[in-house]
KEKOL-869806 format. One line per 5 residues: number of its first residue (from 1); their letters; for each residue y, z, x of N, C-alpha, C, O, CB. Coordinates in steps of 0.02 Angstrom, whole numbers. Glycine has a CB too. Layout:
N
NUM) A) Y:Z:X:Y:Z:X:Y:Z:X:Y:Z:X:Y:Z:X  ...
% end
This chain:
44
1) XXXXX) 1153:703:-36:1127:661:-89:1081:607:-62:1028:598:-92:1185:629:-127  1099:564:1:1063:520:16:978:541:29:925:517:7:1099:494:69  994:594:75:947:630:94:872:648:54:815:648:77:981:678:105  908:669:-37:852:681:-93:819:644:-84:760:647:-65:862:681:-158  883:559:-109:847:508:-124:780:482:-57:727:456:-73:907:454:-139
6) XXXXX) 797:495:4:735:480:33:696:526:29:648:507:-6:735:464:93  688:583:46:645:631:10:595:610:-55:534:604:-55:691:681:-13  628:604:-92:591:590:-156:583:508:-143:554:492:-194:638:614:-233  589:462:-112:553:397:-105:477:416:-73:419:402:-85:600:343:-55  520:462:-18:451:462:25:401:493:-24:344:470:-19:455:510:100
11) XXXXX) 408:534:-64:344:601:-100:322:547:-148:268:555:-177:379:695:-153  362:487:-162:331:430:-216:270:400:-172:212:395:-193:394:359:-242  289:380:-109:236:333:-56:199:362:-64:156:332:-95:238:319:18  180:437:-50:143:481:-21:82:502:-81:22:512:-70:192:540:5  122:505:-152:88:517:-218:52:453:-225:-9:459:-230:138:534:-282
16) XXXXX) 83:369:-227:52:336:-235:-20:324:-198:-75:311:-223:89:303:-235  -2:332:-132:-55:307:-70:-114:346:-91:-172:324:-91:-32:327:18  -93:416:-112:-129:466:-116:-180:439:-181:-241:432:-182:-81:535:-125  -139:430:-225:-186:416:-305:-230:348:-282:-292:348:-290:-121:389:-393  -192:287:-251:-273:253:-240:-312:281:-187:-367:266:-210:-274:173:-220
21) XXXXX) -323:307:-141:-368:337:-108:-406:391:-149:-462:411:-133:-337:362:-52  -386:402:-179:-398:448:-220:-472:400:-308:-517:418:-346:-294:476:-240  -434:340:-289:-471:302:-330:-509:256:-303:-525:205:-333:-438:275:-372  -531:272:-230:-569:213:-188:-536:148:-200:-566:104:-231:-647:203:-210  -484:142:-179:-454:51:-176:-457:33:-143:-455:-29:-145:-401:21:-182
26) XXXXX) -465:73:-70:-437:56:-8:-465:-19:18:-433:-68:36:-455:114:43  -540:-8:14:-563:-91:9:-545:-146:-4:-540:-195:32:-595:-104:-20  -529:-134:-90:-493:-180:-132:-413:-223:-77:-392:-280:-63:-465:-120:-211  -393:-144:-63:-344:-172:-40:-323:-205:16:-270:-237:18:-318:-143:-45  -377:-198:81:-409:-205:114:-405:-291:140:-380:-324:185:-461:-172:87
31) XXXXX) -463:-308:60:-483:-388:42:-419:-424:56:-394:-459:99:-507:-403:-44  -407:-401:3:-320:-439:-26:-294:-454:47:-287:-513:64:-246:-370:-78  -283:-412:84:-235:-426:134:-264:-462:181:-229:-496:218:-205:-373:162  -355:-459:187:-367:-511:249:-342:-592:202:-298:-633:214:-476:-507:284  -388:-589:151:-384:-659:98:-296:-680:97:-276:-738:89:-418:-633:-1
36) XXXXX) -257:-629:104:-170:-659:122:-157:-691:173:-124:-742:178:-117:-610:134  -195:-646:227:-180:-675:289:-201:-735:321:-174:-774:360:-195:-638:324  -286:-731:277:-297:-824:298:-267:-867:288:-252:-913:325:-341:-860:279  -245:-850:196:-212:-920:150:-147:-917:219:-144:-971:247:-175:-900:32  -107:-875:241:-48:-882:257:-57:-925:326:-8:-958:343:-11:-814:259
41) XXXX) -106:-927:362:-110:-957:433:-151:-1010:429:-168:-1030:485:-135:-913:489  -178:-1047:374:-214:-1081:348:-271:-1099:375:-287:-1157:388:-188:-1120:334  -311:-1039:387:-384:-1024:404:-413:-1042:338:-438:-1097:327:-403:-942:430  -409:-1007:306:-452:-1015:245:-424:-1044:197:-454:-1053:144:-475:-961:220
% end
């Protein structure tokens, strides 16, 4: 049983990652995380 459940978490990651690449986000997502990382070390 445990086993499904990671199974089927993982085929969720894998579907998601897949659908934005799939929708060019990667950039988008990209941004976000440098613009996190400044606010968080207070570069920017």
């Amino acid at each position: 049983m445990e086993n499904r459940i990671r199974r089927l978490l993982l085929l969720c990651g894998i579907l998601f990652i897949s659908t934005g690449i799939y929708r060019k986000e990667v950039g988008t997502v990209f941004i976000k995380a440098i613009n996190i990382c400044l606010e968080c070390i207070g570069v920017g």
